[in-house]
PyMOL Python script that loads the backbone (N, CA, C, O; Angstrom):
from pymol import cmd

cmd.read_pdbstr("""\
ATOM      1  N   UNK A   1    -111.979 135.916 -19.599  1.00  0.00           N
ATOM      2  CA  UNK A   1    -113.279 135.278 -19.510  1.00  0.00           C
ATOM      3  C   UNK A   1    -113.564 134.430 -20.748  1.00  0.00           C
ATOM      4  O   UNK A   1    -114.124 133.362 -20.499  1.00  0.00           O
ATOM      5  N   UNK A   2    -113.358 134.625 -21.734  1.00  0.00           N
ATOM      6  CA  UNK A   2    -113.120 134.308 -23.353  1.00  0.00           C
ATOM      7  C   UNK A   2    -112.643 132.744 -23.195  1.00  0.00           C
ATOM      8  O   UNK A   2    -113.205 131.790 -23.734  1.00  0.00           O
ATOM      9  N   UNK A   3    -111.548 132.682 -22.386  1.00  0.00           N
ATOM     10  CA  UNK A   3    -110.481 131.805 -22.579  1.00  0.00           C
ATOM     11  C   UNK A   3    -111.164 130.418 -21.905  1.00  0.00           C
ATOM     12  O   UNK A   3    -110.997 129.279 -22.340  1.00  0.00           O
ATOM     13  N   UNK A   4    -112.217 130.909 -20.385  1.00  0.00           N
ATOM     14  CA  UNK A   4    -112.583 130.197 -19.886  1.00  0.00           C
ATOM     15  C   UNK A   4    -114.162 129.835 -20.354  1.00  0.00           C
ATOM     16  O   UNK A   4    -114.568 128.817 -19.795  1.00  0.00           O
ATOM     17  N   UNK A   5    -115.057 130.414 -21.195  1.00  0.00           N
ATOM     18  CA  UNK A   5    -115.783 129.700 -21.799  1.00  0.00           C
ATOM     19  C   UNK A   5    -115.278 128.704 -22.988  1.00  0.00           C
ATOM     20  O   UNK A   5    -115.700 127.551 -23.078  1.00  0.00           O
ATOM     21  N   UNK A   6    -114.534 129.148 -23.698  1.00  0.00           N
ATOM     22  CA  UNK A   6    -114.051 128.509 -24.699  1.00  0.00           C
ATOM     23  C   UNK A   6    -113.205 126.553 -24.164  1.00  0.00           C
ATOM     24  O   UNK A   6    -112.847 125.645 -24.914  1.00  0.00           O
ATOM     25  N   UNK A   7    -113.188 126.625 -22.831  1.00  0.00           N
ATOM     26  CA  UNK A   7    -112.418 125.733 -22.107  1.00  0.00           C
ATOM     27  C   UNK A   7    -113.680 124.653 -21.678  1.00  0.00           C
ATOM     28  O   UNK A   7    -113.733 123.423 -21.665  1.00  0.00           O
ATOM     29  N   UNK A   8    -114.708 125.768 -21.319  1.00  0.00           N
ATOM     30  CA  UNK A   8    -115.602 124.888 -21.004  1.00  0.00           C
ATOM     31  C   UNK A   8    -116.039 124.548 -22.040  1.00  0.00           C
ATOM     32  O   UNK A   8    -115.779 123.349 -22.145  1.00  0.00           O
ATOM     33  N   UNK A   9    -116.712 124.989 -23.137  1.00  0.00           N
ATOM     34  CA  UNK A   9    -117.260 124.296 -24.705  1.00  0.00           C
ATOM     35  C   UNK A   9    -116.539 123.692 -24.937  1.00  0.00           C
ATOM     36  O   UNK A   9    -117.224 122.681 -25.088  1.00  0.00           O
ATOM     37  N   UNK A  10    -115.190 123.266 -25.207  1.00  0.00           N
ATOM     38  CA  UNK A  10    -114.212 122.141 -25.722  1.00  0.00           C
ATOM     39  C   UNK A  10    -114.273 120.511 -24.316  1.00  0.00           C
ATOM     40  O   UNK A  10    -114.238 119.297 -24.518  1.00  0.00           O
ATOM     41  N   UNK A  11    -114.320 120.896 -23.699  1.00  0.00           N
ATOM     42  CA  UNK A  11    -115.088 120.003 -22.289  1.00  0.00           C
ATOM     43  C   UNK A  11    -115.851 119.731 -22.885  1.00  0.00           C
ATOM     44  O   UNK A  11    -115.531 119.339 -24.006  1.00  0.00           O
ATOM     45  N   UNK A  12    -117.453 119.765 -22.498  1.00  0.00           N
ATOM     46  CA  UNK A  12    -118.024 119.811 -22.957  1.00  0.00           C
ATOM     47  C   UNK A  12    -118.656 118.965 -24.426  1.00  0.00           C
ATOM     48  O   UNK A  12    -119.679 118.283 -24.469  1.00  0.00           O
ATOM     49  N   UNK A  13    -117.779 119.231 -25.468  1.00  0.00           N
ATOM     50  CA  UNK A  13    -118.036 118.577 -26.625  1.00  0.00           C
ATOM     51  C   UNK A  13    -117.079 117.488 -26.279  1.00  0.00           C
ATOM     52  O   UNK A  13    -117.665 116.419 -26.454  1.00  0.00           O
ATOM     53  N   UNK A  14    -115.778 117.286 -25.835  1.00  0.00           N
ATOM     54  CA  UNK A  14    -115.178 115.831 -25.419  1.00  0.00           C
ATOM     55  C   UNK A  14    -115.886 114.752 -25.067  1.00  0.00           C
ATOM     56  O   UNK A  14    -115.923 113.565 -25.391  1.00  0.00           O
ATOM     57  N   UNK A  15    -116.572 115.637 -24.142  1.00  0.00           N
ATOM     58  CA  UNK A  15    -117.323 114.713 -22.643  1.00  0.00           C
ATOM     59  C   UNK A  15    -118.978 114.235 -24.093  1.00  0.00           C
ATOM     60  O   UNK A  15    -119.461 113.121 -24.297  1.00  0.00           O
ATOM     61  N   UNK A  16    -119.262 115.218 -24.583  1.00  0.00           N
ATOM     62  CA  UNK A  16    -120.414 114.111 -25.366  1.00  0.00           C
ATOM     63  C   UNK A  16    -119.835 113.541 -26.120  1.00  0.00           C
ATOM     64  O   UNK A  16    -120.149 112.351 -26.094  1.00  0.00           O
ATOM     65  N   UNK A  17    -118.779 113.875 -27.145  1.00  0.00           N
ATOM     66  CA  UNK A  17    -117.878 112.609 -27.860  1.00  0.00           C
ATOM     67  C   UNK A  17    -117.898 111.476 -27.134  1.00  0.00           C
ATOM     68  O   UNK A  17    -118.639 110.551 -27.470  1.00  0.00           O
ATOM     69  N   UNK A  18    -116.997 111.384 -25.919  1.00  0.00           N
ATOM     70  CA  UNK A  18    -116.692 110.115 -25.105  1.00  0.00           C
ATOM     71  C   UNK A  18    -118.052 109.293 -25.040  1.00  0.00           C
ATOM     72  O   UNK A  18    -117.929 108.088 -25.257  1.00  0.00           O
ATOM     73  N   UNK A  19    -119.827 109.952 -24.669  1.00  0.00           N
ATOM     74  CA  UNK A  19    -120.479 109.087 -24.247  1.00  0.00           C
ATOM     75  C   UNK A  19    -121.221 108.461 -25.854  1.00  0.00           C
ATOM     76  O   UNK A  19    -121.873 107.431 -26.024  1.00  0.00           O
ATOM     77  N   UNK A  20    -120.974 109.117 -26.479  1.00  0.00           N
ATOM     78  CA  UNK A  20    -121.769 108.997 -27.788  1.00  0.00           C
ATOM     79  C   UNK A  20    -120.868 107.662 -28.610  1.00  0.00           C
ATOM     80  O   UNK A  20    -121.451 106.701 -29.112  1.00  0.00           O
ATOM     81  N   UNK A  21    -119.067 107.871 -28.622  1.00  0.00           N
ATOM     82  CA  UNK A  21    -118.657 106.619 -28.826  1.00  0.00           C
ATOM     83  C   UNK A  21    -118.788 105.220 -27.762  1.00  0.00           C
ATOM     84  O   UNK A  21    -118.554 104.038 -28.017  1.00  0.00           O
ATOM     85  N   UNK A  22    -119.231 105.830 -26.554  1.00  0.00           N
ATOM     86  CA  UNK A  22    -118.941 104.729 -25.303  1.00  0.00           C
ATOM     87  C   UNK A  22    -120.669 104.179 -25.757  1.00  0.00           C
ATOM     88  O   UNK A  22    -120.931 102.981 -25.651  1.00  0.00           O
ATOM     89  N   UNK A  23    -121.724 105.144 -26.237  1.00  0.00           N
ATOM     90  CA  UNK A  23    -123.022 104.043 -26.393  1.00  0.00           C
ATOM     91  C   UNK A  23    -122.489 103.154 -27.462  1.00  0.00           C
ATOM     92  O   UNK A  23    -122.348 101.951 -27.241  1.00  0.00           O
ATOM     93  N   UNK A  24    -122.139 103.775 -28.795  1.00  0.00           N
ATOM     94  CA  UNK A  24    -122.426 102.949 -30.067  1.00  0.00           C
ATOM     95  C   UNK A  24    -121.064 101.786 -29.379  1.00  0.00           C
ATOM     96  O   UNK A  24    -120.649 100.883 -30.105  1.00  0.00           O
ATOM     97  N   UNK A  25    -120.813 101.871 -28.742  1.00  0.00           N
ATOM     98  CA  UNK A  25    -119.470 100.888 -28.738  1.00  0.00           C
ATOM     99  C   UNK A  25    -120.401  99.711 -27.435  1.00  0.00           C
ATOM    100  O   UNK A  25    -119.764  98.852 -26.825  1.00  0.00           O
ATOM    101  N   UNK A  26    -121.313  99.832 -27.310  1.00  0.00           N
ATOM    102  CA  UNK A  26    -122.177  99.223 -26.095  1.00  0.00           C
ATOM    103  C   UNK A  26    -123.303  98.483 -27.148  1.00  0.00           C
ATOM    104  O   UNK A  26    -123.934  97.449 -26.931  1.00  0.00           O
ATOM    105  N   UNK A  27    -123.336  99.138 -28.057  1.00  0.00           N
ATOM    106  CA  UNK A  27    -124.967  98.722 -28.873  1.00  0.00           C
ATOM    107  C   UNK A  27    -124.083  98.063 -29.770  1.00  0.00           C
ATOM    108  O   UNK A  27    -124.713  97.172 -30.340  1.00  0.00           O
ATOM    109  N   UNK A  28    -122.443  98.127 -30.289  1.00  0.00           N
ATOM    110  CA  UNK A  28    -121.955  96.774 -31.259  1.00  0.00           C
ATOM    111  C   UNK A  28    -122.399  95.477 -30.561  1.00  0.00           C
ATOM    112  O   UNK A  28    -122.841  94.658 -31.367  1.00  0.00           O
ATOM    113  N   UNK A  29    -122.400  95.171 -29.604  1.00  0.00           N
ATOM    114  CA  UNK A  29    -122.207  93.665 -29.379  1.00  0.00           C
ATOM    115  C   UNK A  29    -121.306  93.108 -28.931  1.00  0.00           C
ATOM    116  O   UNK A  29    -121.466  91.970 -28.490  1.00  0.00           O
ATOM    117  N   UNK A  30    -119.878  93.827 -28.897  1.00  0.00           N
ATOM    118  CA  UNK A  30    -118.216  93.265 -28.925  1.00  0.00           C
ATOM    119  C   UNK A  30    -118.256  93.589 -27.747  1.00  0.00           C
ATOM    120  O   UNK A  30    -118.386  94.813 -27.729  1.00  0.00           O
ATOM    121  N   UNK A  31    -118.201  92.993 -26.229  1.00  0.00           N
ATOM    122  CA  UNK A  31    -118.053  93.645 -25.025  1.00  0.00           C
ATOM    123  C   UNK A  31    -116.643  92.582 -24.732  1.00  0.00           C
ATOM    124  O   UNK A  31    -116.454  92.095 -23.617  1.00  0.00           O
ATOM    125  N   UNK A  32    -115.666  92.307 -25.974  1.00  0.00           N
ATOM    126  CA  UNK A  32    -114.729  92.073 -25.025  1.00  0.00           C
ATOM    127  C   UNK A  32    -113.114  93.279 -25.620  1.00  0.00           C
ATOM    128  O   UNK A  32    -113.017  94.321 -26.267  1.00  0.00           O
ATOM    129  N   UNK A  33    -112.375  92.564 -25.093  1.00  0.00           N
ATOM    130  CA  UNK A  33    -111.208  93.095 -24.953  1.00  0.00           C
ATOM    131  C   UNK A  33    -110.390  93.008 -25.702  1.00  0.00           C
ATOM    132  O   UNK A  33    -110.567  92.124 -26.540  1.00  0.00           O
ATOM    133  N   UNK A  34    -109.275  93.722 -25.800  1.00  0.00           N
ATOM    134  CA  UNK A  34    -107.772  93.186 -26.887  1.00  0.00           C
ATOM    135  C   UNK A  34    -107.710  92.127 -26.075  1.00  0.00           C
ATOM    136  O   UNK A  34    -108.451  91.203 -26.409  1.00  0.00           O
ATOM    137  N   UNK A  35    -106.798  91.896 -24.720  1.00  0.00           N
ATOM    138  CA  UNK A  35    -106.153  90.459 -24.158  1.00  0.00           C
ATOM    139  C   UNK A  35    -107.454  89.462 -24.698  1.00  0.00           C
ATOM    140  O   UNK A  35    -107.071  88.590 -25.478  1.00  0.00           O
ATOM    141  N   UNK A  36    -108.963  89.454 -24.398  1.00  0.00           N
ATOM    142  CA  UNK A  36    -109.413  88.576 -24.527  1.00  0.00           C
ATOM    143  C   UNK A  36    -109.063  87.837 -26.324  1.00  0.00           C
ATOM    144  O   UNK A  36    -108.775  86.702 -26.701  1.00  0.00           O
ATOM    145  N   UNK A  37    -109.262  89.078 -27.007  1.00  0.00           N
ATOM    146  CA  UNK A  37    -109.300  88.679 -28.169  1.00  0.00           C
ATOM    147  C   UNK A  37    -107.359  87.887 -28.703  1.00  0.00           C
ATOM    148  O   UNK A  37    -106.964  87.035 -29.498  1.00  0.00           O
ATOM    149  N   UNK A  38    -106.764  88.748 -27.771  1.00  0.00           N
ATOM    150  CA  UNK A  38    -104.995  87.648 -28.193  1.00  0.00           C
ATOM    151  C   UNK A  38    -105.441  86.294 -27.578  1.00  0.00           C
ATOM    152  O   UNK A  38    -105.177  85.290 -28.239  1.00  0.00           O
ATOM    153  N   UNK A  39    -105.920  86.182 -26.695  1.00  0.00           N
ATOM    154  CA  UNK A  39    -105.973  84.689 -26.223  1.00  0.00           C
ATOM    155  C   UNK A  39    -106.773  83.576 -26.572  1.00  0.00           C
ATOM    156  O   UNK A  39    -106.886  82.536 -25.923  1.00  0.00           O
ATOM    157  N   UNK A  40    -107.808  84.126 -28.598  1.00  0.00           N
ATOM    158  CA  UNK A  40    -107.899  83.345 -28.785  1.00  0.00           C
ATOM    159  C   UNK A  40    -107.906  82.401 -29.424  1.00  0.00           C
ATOM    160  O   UNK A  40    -108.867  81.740 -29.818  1.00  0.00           O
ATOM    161  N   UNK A  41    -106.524  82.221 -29.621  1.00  0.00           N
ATOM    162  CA  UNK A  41    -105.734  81.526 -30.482  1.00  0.00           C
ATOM    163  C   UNK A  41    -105.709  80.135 -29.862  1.00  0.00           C
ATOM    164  O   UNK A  41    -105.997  79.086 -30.438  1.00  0.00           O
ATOM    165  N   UNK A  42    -105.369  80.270 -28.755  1.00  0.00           N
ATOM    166  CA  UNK A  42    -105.480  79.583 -27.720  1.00  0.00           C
ATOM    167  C   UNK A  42    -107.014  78.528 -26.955  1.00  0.00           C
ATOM    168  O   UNK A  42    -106.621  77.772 -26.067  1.00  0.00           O
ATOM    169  N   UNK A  43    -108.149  78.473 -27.156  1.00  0.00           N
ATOM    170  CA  UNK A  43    -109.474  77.839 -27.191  1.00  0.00           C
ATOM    171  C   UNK A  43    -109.308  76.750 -27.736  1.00  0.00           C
ATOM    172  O   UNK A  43    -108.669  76.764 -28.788  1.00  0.00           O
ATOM    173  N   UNK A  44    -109.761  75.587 -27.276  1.00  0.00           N
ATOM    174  CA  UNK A  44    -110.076  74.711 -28.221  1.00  0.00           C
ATOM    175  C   UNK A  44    -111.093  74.968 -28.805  1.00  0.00           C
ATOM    176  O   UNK A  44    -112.026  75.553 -28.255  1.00  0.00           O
ATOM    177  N   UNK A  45    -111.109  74.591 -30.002  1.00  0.00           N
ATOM    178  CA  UNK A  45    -111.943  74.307 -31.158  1.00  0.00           C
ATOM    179  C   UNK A  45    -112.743  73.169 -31.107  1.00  0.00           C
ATOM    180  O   UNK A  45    -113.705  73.372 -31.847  1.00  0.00           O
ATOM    181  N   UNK A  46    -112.809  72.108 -30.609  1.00  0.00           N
ATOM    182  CA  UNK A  46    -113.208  70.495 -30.043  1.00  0.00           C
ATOM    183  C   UNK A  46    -112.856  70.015 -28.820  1.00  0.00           C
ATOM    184  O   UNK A  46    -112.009  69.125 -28.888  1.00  0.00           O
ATOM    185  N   UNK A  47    -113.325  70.388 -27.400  1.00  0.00           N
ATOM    186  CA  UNK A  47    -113.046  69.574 -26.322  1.00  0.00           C
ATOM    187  C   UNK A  47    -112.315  68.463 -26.424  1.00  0.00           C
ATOM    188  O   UNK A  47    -112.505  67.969 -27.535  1.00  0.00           O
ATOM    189  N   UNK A  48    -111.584  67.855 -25.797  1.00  0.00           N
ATOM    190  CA  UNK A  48    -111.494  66.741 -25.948  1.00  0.00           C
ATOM    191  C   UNK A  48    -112.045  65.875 -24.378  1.00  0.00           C
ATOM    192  O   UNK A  48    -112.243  66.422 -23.292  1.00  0.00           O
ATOM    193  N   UNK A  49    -112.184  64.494 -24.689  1.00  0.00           N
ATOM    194  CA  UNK A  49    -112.196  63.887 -23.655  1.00  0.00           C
ATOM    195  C   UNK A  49    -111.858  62.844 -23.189  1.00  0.00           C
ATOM    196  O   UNK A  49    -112.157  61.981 -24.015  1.00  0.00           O
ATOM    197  N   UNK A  50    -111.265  62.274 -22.079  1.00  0.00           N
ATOM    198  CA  UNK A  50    -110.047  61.875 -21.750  1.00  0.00           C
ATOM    199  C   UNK A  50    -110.931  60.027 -20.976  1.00  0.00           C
ATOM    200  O   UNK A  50    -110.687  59.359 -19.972  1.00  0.00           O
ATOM    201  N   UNK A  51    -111.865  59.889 -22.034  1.00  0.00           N
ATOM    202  CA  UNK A  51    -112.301  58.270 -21.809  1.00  0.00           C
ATOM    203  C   UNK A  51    -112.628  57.549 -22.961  1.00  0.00           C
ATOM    204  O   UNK A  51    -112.956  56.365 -22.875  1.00  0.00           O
TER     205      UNK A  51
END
""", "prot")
cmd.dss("prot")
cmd.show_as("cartoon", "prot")
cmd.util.cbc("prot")
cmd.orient("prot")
């Protein structure tokens, strides 16, 4: 019985870890991605236009 409260409290404290980093990671501002962020090397910096 020991084994299985102790299973659930470690649950438990994961599962509020996960939402507690998933807010502050919502309230940075940064809602993008690694790929977004490799690709942007790639953006122009100055449109160009072709007239």
């Amino acid at each position: 019985m020991s084994a299985l409260l102790l299973t659930i409290f470690l649950s438990l404290v994961l599962v509020t870890l996960f939402i507690l980093l998933f807010v502050k990671e919502r309230r940075n501002g940064k809602f993008r991605s690694s790929e977004q962020d490799a690709l942007l090397p790639f953006e122009d910096e100055d449109p160009r236009s072709d007239s």
